[in-house]
Each structure stands twice: as C-alpha cells, then as structure tokens.
C-alpha positions in Angstrom: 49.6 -44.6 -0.5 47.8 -45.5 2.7 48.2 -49.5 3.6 45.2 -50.9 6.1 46.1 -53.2 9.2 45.5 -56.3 7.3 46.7 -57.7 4.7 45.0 -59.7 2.5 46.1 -63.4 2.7 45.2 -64.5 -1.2 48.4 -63.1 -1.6 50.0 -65.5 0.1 52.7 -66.9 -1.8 52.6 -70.3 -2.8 56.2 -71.8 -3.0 57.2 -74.5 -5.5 60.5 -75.8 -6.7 62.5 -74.3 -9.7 62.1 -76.7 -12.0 58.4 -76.8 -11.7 58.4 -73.0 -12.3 60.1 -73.7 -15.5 57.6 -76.4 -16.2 54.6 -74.1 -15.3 55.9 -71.2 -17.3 56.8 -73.8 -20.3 53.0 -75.3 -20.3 51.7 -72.0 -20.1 53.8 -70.3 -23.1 55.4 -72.0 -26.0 58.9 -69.8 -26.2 59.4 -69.5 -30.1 60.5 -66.9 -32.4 58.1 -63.6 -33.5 58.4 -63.6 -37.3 61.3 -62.9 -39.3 62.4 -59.5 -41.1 64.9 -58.6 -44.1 67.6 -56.1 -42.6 70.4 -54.8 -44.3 73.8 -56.0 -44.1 75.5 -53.1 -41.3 72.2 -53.5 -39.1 72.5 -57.3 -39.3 75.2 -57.4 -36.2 73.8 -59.0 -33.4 71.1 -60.6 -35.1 69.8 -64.2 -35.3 69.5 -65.3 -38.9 65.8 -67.0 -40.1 66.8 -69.0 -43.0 69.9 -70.2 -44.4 72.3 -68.4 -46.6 74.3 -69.5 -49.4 76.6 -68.8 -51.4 75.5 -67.1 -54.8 79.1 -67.4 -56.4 82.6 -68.9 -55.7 84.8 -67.4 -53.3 87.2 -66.3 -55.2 85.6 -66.3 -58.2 88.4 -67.8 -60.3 92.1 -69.3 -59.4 94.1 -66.2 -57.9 97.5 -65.7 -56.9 98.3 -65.4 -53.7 101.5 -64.0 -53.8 103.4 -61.2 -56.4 105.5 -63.7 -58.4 105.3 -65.6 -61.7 102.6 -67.3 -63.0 104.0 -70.2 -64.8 103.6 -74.3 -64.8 105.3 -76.2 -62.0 107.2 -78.9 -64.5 109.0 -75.9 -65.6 110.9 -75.7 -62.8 111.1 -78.8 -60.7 114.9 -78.7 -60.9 115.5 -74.9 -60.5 117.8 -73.8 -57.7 119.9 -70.7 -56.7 123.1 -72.2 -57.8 121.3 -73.3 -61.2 118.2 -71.7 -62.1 115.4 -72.0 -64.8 115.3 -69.2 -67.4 111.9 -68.9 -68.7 110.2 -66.7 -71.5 108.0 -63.7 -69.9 105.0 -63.5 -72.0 103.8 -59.7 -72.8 101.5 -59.4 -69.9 101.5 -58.1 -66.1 98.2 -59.5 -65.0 96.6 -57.0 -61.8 94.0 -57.0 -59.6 90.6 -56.9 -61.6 92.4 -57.1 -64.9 91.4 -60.3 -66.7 94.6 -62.2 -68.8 94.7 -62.4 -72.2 97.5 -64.6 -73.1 98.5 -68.6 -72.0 101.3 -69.3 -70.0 102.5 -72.1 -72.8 105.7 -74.6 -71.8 108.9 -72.3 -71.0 107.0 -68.9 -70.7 105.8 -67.0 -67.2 103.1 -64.4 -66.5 104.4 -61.8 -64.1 101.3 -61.7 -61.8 100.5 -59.1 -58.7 98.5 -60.9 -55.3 94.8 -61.8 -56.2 95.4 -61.3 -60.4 93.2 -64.1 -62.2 95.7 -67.5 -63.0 96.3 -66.8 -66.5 95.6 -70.0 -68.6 98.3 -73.1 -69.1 99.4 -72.4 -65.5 99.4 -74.3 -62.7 101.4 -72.5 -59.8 102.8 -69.2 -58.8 106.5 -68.7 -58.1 107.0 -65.9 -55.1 109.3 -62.7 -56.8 111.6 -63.4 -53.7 112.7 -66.4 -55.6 113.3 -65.4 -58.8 116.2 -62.7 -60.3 115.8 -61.0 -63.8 117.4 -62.1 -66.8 118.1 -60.9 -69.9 115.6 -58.7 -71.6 112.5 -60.4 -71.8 113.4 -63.5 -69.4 112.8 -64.3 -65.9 115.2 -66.6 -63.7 113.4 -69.2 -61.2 115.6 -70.4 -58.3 113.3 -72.4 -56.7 110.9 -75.3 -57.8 107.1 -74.7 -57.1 104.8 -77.3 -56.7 101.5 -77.3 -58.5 99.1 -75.2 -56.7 101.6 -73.5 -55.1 100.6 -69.8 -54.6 97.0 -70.5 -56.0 93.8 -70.0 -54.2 91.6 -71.6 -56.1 87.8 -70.9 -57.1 85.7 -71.6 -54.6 88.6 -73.0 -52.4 87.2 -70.3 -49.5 83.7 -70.7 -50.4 81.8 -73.0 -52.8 78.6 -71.9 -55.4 75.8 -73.1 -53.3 77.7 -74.0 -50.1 75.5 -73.1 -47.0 77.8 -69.9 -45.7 75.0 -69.3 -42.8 72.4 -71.7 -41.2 69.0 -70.4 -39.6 69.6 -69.8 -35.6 72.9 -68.1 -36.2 74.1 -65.1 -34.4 75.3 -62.8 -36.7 78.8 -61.2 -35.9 81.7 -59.1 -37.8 83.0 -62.9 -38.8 79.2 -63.6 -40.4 79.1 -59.7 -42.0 82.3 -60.3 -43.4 81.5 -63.7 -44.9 78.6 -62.9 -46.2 79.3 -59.7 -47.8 82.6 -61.5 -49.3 79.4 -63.2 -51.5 78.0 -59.7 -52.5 75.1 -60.3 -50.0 73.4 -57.0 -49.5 70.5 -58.3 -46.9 70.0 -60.9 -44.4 66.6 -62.7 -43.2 66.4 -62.2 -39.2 64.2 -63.3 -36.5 62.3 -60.4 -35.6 64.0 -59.2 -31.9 61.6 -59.3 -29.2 60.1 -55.8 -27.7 60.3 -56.3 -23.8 58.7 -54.3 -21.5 60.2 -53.3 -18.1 58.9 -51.9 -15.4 60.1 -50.4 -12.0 57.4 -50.2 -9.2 57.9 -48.7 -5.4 57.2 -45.9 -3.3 60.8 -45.8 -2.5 62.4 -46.0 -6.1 64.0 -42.9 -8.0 65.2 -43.0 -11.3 69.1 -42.4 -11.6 69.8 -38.7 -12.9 67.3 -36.8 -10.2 67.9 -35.7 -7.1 67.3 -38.8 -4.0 65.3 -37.3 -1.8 64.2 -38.8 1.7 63.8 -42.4 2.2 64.1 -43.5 -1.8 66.7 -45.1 -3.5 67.7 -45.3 -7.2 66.1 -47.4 -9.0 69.1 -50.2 -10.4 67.0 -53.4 -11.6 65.2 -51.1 -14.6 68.4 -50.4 -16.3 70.5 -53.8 -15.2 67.5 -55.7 -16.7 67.3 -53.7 -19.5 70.7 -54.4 -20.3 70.4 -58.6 -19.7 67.6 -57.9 -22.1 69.5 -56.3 -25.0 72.0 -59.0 -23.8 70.1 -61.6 -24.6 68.7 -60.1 -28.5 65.2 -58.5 -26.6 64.8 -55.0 -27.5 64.3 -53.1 -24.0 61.2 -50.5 -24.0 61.6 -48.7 -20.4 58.0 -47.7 -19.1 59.7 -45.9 -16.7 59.1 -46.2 -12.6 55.6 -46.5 -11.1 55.3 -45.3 -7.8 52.5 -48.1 -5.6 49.5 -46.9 -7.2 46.9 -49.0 -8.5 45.8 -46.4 -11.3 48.9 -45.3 -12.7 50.3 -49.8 -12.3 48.1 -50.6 -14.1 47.9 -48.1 -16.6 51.4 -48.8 -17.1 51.2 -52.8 -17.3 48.3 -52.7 -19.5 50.2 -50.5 -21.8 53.7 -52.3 -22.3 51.3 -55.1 -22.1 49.6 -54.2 -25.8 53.0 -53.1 -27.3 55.7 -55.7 -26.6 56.2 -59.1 -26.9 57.3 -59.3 -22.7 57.0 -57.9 -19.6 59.2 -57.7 -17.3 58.2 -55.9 -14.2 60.2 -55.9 -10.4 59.5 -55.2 -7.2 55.9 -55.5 -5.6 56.1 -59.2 -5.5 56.1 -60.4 -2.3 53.1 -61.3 0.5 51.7 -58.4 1.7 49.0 -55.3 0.9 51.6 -53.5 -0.9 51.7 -56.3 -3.6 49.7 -54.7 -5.9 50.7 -56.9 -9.3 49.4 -60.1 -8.4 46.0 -58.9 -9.1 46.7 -56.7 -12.4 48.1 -59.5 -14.0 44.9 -61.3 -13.9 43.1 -58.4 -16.3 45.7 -58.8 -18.5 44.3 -61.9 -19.8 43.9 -66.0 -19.5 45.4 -67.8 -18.2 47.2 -65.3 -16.0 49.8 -65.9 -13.0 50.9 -69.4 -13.5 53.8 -69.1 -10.4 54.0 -66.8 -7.6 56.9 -67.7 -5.3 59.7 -70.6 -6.5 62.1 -71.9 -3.5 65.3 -70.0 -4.5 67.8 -68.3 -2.7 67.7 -65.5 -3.4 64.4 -65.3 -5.7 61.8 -66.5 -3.8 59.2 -64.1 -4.6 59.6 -64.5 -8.4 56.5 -64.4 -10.4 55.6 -66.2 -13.5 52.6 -65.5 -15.8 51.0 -65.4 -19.1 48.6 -63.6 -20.6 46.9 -63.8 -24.1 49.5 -65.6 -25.6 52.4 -63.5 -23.8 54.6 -63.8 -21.3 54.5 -61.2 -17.8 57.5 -61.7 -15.9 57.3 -60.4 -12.0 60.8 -60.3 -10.5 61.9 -59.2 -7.0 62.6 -55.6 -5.6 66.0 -57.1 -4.9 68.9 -56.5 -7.8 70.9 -59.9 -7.1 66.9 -61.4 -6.6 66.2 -60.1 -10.0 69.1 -60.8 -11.8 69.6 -64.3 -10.3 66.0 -65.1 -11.5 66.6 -63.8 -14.6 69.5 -65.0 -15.8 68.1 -68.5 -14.7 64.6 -68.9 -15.9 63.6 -65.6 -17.6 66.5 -64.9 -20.1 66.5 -69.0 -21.4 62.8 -68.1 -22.6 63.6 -64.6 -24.3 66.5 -66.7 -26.0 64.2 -69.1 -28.0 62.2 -66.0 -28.6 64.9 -64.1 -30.3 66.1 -67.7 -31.8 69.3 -67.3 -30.0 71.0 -70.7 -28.5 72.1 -70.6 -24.8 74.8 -68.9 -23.0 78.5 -70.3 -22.6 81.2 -68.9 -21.2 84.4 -67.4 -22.5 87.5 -69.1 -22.1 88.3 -72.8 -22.1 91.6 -75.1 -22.2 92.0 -77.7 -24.9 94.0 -80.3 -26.6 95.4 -79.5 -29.8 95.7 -83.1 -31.6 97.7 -81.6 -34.4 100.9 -80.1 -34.6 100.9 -76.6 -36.0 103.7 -74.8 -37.5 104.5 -70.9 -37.5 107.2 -68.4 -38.2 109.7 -67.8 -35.4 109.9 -64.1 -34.5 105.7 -63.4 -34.9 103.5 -64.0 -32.7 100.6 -66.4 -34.4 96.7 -66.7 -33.7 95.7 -69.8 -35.0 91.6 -69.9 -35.5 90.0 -73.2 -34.2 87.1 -75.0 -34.0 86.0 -77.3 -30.7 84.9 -80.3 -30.8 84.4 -83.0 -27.5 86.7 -85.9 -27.5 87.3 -88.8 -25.6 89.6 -87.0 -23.2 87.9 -83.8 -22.9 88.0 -80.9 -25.5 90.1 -80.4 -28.5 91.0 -77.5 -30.6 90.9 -78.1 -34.1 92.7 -75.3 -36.5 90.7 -74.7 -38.9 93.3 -72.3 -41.5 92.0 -72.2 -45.2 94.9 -69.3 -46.0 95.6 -65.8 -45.1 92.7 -64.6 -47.1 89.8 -67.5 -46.4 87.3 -65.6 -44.4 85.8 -68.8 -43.8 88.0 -69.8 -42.0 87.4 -67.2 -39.6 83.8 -67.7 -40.0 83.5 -71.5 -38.5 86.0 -70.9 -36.0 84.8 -70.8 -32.2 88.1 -69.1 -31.4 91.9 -69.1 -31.0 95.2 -70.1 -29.9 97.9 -68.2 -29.9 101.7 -69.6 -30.6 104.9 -67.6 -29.1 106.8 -65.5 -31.5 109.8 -67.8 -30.6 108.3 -71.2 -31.0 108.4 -72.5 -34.3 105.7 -75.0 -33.6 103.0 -76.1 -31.6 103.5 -79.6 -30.9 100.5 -82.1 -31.0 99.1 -83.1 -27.9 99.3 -79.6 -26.5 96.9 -78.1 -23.7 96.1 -74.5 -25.1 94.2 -71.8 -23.8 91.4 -70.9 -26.5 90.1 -67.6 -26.5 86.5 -67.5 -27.8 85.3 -65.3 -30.0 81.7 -64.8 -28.7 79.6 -65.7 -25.4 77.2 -67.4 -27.7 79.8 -70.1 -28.5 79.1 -73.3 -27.3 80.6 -77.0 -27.5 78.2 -78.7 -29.9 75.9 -81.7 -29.7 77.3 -83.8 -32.7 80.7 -83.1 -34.2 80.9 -84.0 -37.7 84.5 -84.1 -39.9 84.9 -85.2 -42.8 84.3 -84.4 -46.7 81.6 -81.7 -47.6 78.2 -81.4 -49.5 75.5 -79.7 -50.3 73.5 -82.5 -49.5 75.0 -82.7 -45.8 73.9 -79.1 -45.2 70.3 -80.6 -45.8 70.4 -82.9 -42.9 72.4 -80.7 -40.6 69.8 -77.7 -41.3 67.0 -80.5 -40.1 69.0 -81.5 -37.1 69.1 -77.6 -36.2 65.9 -77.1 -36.7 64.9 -79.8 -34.1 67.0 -77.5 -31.6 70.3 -80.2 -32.4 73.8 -77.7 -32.1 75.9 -79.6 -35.0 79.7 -78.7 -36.0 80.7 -79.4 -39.3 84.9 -79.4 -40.0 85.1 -80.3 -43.7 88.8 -81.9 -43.6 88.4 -84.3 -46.2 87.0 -87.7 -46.7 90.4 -89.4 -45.1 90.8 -86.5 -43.0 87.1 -87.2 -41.0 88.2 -91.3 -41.0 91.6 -90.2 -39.2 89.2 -87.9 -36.9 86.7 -90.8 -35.8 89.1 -93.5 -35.0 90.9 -90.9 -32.6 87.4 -90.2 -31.3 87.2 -86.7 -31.9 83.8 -86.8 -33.7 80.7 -88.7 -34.0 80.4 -88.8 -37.7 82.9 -88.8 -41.0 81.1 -88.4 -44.8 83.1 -89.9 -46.5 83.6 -91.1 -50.4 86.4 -93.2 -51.0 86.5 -95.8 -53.8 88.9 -98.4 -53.0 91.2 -98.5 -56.5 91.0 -103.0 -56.2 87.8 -104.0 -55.4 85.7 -101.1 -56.8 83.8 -100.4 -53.4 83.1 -97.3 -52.1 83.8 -96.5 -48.6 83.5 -99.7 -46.6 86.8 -101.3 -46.8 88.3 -97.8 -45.1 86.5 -98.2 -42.0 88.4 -98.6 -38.7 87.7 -101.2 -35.8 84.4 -100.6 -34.3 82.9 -98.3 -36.7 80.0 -98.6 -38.5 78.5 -97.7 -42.4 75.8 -95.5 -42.6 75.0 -94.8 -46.6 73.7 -91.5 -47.3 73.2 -90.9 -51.2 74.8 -91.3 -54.7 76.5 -88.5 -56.5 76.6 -88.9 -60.1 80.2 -88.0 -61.4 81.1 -87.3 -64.7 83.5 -85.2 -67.3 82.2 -81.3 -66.9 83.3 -79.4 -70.6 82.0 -76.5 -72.1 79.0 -77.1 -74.5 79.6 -77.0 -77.5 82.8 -78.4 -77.4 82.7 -81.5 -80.3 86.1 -83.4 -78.5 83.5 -83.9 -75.9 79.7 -83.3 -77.2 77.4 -86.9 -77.8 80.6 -89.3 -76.9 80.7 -92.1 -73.7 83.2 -90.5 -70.9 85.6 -93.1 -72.4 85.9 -91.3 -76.3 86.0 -88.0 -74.5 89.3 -88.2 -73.0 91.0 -90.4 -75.9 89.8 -87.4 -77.9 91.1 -85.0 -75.1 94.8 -86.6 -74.7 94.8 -87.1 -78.8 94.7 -82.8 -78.9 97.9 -81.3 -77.2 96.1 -78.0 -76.6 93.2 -79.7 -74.7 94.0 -79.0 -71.0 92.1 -81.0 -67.9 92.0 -80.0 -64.7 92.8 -82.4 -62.0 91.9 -83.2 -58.4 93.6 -83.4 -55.0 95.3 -86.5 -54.0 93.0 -88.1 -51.4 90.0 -87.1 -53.3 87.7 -90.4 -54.3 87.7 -88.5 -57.6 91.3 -88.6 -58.5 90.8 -92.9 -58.9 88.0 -92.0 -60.9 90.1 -89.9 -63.1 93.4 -92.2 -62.8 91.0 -94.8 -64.6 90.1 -92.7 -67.3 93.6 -91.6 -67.4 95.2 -94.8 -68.2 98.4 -93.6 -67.1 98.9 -90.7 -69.3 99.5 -87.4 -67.9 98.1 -84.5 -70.4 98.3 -80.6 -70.0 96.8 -79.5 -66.8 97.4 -83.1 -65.0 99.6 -80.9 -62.2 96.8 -78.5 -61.9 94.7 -79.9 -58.6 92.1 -78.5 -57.0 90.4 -79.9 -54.0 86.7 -79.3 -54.7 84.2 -80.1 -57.7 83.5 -76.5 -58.0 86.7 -75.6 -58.7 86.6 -77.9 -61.1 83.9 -76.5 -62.9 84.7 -73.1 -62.5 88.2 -73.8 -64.2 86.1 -75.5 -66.9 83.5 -72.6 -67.4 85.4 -69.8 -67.5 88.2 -71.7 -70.1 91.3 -72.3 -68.2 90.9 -75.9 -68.7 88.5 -77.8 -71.3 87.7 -80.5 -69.1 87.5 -82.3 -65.8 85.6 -84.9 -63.3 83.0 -83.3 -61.4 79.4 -83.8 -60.0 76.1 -83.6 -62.2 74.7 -80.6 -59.5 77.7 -79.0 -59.8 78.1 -79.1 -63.9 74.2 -78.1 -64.1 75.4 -75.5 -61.7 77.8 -73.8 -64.0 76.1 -74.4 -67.1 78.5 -77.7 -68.6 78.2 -80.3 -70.4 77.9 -83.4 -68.5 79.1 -87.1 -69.8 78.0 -89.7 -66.7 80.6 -92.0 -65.5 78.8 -93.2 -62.3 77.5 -92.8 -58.9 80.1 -92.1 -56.4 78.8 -93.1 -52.7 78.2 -90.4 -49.9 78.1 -92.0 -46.8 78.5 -91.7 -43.2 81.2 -93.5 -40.9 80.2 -94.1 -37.3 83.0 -93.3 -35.2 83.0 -96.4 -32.4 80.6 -96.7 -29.7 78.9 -93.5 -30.9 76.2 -95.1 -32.2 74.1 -94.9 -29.1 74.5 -91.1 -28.4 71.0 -89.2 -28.5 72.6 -87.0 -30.9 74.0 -89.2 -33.4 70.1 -90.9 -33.6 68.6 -87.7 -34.1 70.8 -87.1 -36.9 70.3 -90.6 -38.0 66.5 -89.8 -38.0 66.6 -86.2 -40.0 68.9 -88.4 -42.9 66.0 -90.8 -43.0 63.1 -88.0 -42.8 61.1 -88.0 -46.1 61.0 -84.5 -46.0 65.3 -84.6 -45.8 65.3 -87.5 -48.5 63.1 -84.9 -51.0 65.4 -81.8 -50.4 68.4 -84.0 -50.9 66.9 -85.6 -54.2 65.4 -81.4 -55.3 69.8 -81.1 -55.2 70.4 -83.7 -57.4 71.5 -86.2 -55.7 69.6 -90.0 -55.1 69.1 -91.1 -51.7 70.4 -94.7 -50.7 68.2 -97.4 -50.0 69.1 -99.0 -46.3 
C-alpha cells in the first residue's frame, strides 16, 4: 500500500508498566471459563474437568488376591516353616478371575486362588504358591506364616464408593483416564476450550510452504502462537496472513472476532501510518483498546483490548516480542478461560522424609506427592500397591531408586521427575485420615482459586506429618482408649484443635439378619460371638474405630477378628456382599451399601493445626470454606453433623 509523509500522531503509543497492563486488561475482562461440555472418555485428554467426579463403586469391588497362592485364614499358619510346615485341606474350588466362590475357606482348609480372584469367605490372607509344596492328594503344604491381610487388596482399598476420584479444575491426563475409567466412567464434564483467533498481518509476511519471494519473510509468530495456544487448552483457529490492507484487516478481525472466544493478532502494532489495528479494534466494540504500549524489553508495543465482552490481543511483529508477551500476560488469561491452573516447571530436587525399601537388582520408580516443608520440598511416596491406580493418579511424579540399592534412606535429596507441566507445589498441604466430608471443603477452597493437596496417610500418620512440619493441616479421629476424648490429647506442642463434624459409627449387618435386627449395638455382638459361624470384619490398627470395636469386643476375638481392613467401606462392602455378617462402620457409609445400622456414637472429625500455621493465608481460607454455610449444608446433605465452635 502507499504510506503518506506523515504519520498520524494518535498513534502514538502510550507506555505504562506491566503490572498496570495486567490490571487494565483484568478491569476490562473478567478471565473465566466458557461453559462446560460432556465429552467422552478418549477425547477427554488434555481437558480441564467442570465438576467433580466420584466414584460410582469400590475399587476393587470386593477383597482380591493379589498374588496366585492359597486363600486361607492367617491363624492357620502362624507357625508354618520350611523345615516344618502346615498341611491344610484344599477345599474343591480354584477361584479365577471373574469367577465368583462358592465355598468357605473353614479352620484347616485353603482355596487355591489365581491374582485378582474374589477372597472366598472365612479367609483372611493369601499365601504366595512360592511358599507352599503339594501334599498328598487333596492337601496343600504352607511353609511360611502369612499375616492377615497379606496378599489381599481389599474393597475399595484403591478407591472408595463415593470418594471424590477427580475435583473441578483438573487437567485430565492418561493417570485421570485411567482412574476414571477403572470406575466404569464412560463421560467426563469439561470446560468448554476456548476458540482463539490468530492473525498474521504485514506486507512483508509469507506463509511457510510458498515460495519467499523479494523482500518477505515467513511468517513464524502465526504457527508459534498457535502452538502456545493449544499449549495452554485454547483451540487455535488460523485466519491466515493479511497483507497491510484496511479492507481485507478488517474483514479478517471482524470475522475471527464473531467466531472465537480470542484474538490474537501480531504485527502492526507499533507508532506509525502502517499501524493499521489500533483503529479496527475500536469497531469491534466497547470498550475497546485498553493498553497500547507496556515498558518491556522486548514487548513494548503490545496491545491490550476488549471488545463486547471479549478479549483482542495485539502482539508485536517480533517472534521473541510475541512470545515473551505472551507467555507473560496473554497465556495466564487464556488459562482461567480454559480453567487450567498456572504453569510450573519440570524437574525439582526434594527430601524424602521416609525411608523407602526396594528389591536389589530392579530398578524402582517410586510415585510421590510434593508437599512444602520447613526446609524446602519433600517428596512424599505415595504407593497403594502394584495395582492402585490411584496411586498414580495423586502423584505429581517420581523418584527413581538404583537397581543395587536396597533402600532409600530417609532424609534423602532426590531428583523428582514430574509427570506434567501443569504440576505445581500447592497452597495448603493436608495429610492425614480421609472423608467424604473433607472433599466438601477442599472442592470450596478450589473453587475460590486455593491449589489444596490432600495425602490420606491416616489419622496418626497426618499427626506424625504436622509436628515434622510437612503440612498445614491433619484430620484426624482418634479416641483416646482412657479418657474417652476424641483427638485432643494427641496433639503435639504448638498445635492447635480445629473441630470439623461428627460421624455417627455403628454395627453395619445385612438386613434382615435377626442376631442383629431391633437390638442396642451391645446385644448385637453378645448375639454375634454366642454363634460360631457369625463372622465380623475388623479394622486396621491405628484406626479410631478399632477402640470402638475393642470395647464392644470385651476381649474376645471371634471369626474374622484377623481380617482388617483400613477403610469403612471395606467394611461394608465385606458386610454386603456376605463375607462377614458384621462390622463398625459409618451411618453414610452403611446407608451407602444398603445395611442395617445399630448407632453406637459420634466419632469426632477434626482438624490439627500443624504449629505456627495458623496464620498462613491459606490455612484461613480453608478455615473460612469449613465454616461457610453453604460447606456446613453439603457436609450435613452427606450425613454427617457439623460441630459447633
């Protein structure tokens, strides 16, 4: 095009700092997500997830083997050795894969039982096929004692009926696929991904593939900026280059204008006649450029608008201008609108408080979780089993240990290898004994744009955590056997009580059942130990439920006392589908699963302040979502009653 002698000086730029580009741009446009969408499960990679996911059933289902070995009950063999082993009964089943058992394993007797084959009912454990030898016809010879729960995933012990597997904001990967799709989930809610469109203007540009003729160059910033773009969840739409021509600009702007969500247009921003832009961005609608020219280096003639309710985006001619500007003040905005958190980096060193064994002569990955302690990072593992995809799942990456170390001593500075550039070390770092309740509060704190890690290592396990300083907050529910008070008396020097809400507990047994129907929780289980065949299941030691259960116990030990889970749904799973007759669960659980439900009392779930974390911004905001009314209603819709402060 022909250019006069003299510019026009309203296109002068007017230079201000960075961050009151950002603030401009910020005032101007409210970055949030576009609406959501359902997509199916091999489309959802990559995406960012609009509401939260959970479970629909137990993962697994019901109490598996782990290994191909013997099904039998761990009392059984306590004193079996290779010089003197235990000769027990085979009963006359092989229980497979997807093959249901039909028979008990009763006192004396063993199941033969191939890797992921249902627990057949009476046992407890499964004895690996490496330590056994056959015996006579009919027998099977155990050389080595199991202990209970040896060989056993458990139901639900990967994934729990109604735990939150997925929280809104998450970026969906092969770990999130697999988890999901481990709970039969076909679909996934998503934010809907943001339609950009990018524009190349100059006289001088040539798009890559045709011949350069005279005086051009190739055109780099459309496809580089298409890429940060997909980079960042937007959904590039190229509009191609425009040479400097008011017609065919702003045929081109007002286009990409009406059909995306973005523009993103370079070159043809700085001072000067040839800077047509400035001036089609105002009849694109109010309010229009809100920055033209930010004091960067390189980026200075960056230009930010908006217009009718969407943002225009005018970057430099330069590559490294465009991409510096973009990176920095562009691609945070299309982030919130894709729902997508901000960018970290790769590779970090960390402190590994634990010591973590492997197998000399293999090379280990160990999956970890990160989490900001009082000397810098650590890396906690965070290993369900070979098969627990969830472990995998909450993982931000891992370690590896040298096939000819057979441990990794605590205290040791590893290199962690993350799994994604979206992870990100979080705000709050919580550890300590799940709920469903806690994914209320955490999916609150999210919402309010809070990044929140949750390690579920147990209610002594999150105390241990907090007085090393390793996370801001431990739920915990631990009922001290004296005194009959929940929680308190377990608190370390320094840290403080916050009570979150009352979990009814009670015996969980099949309707129906008369030992148990219409009697106190008391008669129940005098009527369960007076009937031999009337099996309980147990819980973990360290669980507040296993005092409950010790009380109620009185000191006997009936058929399935060995048998101990480490969660209330596994529990009630064991319960529902007959494998034991009773147990000591939650009320949300038992109504879960369809039980009967004989109250004992509220057990306390409360929060344990690590020291001197009370003041942190993001402990308070978390502290302010567990007191919301709205938080307090969804926590009371699950069952549970909310504590009074």
């Amino acid at each position: 095009m022909t250019r006069s002698a003299a510019p026009s000086q309203g296109q002068f730029l007017t230079v201000v700092s960075r961050d009151e580009a950002v603030r401009r741009f910020a005032a101007a446009y409210d970055a949030r997500t576009l609406g959501d969408e359902t997509v199916p499960l091999d489309d959802a990679l990559g995406r960012v997830t609009a509401a939260p996911v959970r479970a629909p059933v137990d993962v697994p289902p019901f109490d598996r083997a782990m290994v191909d070995g013997f099904a039998l009950r761990a009392a059984d063999c306590v004193a079996a050795s290779e010089s003197a082993p235990v000769a027990l009964r085979l009963n006359g089943e092989h229980v497979h894969c997807g093959h249901a058992p039909t028979l008990a394993v009763g006192p004396g007797t063993a199941t033969p039982i191939a890797t992921g084959g249902p627990l057949p009912r009476g046992a407890d454990a499964v004895v690996m096929i490496e330590h056994t030898e056959p015996g006579e016809d009919g027998v099977v010879r155990i050389q080595r004692p199991v202990a209970p729960g040896g060989g056993v995933a458990f139901a639900g012990s990967d994934l729990a009926l109604g735990e939150t597997i997925l929280h809104a904001g998450m970026v969906v990967t092969a770990r999130e696929i697999g988890l999901v799709a481990a709970c039969g989930v076909a679909a996934l809610a998503v934010h809907r991904r943001p339609r950009v469109g990018v524009i190349s203007t100059g006289d001088e540009l040539t798009e890559p593939g045709r011949p350069l003729r005279p005086a051009a160059i190739y055109d780099t910033n459309a496809p580089v900026v298409a890429a940060a773009i997909r980079e960042n969840d937007g959904e590039p739409v190229r509009f191609g280059v425009i040479a400097d021509d008011a017609d065919a600009l702003r045929a081109a702007m007002k286009r990409a204008h009406a059909e995306c969500d973005m523009v993103v247009l370079s070159g043809g921003t700085s001072k000067g006649e040839g800077d047509l832009t400035h001036r089609i961005v105002g009849e694109l609608g109010a309010p229009g450029l809100v920055v033209h020219g930010v004091a960067l280096k390189p980026g200075k003639p960056l230009g930010l608008a908006v217009c009718d309710g969407k943002p225009v985006v005018l970057l430099p001619g330069f590559p490294t201008s465009a991409m510096y500007t973009f990176h920095d003040i562009v691609a945070p905005v299309l982030r919130r609108m894709a729902g997508l958190p901000p960018r970290s980096e790769t590779r970090v060193e960390a402190t590994v408080p634990q010591r973590v064994p492997s197998d000399v002569g293999r090379t280990e990955y160990v999956s970890v979780a990160l989490v900001e302690g009082e000397d810098g990072l650590t890396a906690h593992p965070v290993g369900k089993g070979s098969g627990a995809i969830s472990s995998f799942a909450q993982a931000d990456g891992f370690i590896t240990v040298d096939a000819l170390a057979d441990q990794l001593p605590a205290g040791t500075r590893a290199d962690v290898r993350l799994f994604g550039p979206q992870v990100r070390v979080p705000d709050l770092v919580i550890m300590g004994s799940h709920c469903t309740g806690l994914d209320v509060v955490v999916g609150a704190a999210t919402a309010r744009g809070l990044s929140v890690r949750v390690v579920a290592v147990g209610s002594l396990g999150g105390l241990r955590a907090a007085m090393r300083g390793e996370c801001d907050l431990a739920p915990v529910h631990l009922l001290h056997p004296e005194n009959g008070i929940y929680n308190r008396p377990y608190l370390g020097e320094g840290m403080s009580l916050v009570p979150g809400w009352r979990r009814m507990q009670g015996v969980v047994h099949r309707k129906g059942d008369a030992r148990f129907e219409t009697r106190t929780p008391e008669e129940a289980v005098e009527a369960a130990l007076a009937d031999p065949e009337c099996l309980m299941v147990n819980r973990n030691q360290g669980a507040g439920t296993s005092i409950v259960i010790e009380k109620l116990l009185g000191g006997a030990r009936p058929g399935g006392y060995w048998n101990r889970p480490k969660s209330h749904n596994a529990v009630a799973a064991a319960v529902a589908q007959g494998r034991a007759d009773w147990g000591v669960a939650i009320e949300p659980v038992a109504r879960a699963y369809g039980l009967g439900f004989l109250p004992i009392g509220p057990e306390h779930y409360d929060f344990a302040v690590a020291a001197g974390r009370e003041a942190r911004p993001a402990v308070a905001a978390f502290l302010e979502c567990l007191h919301a009314p709205e938080v307090r209603a969804s926590v009371a819709a699950l069952g549970f009653t909310p504590a009074e402060d």
